[in-house]
N, C-alpha and C positions, 0 to 999 in steps of 0.2 A: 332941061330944068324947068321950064314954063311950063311943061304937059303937067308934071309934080305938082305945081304949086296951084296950076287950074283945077287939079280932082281933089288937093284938100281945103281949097275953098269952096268947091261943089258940096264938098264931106262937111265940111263949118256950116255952112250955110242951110243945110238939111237939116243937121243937130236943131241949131239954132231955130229954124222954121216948126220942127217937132219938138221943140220945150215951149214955143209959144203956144202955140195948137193944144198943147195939153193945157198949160195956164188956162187958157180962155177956155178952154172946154171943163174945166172945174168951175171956173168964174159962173158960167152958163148954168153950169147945174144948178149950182148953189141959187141963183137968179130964178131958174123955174121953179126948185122945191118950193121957195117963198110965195112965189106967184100960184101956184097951182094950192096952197095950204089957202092962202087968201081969199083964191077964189072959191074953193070950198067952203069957206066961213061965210062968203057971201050970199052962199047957197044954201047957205043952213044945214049942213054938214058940218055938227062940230062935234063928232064923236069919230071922227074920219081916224082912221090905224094910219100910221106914220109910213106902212111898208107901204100903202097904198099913193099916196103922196111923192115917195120915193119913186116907184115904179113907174106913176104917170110922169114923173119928171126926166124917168130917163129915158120914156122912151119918145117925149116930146126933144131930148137932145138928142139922141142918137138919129131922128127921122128928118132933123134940120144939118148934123154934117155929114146924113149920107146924102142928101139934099146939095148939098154945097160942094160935095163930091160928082157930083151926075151933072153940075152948072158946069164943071169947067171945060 
């Protein structure tokens, strides 16, 4: 009964680590789109296309948790 209860705590615990992961990985974006639109205002870019914004945002996320994947 303990081997049972060990793999569906493993199984909870994974869940649970991949619903935070996504959280913050939204959290993240949403935090660069801002950052990256900002800093294009600051550059004098303010005719900047939103798909452009978008795309530099995600792949400033995507290049920090494959980043954080290759750390561990």
């Amino acid at each position: 009964m303990s081997d049972i209860t060990d793999v569906l705590g493993g199984l909870v615990s994974n869940v649970v680590a991949f619903l935070v992961m996504i959280v913050l990985a939204i959290a993240t974006f949403f935090v660069t789109v801002f950052v990256v639109d900002q800093g294009a205002a600051l550059a004098g870019y303010t005719d900047l296309s939103g798909d452009f914004v978008v795309l530099s945002a995600t792949i400033l996320v995507a290049s920090t948790i494959i980043a954080g994947i290759m750390n561990q």
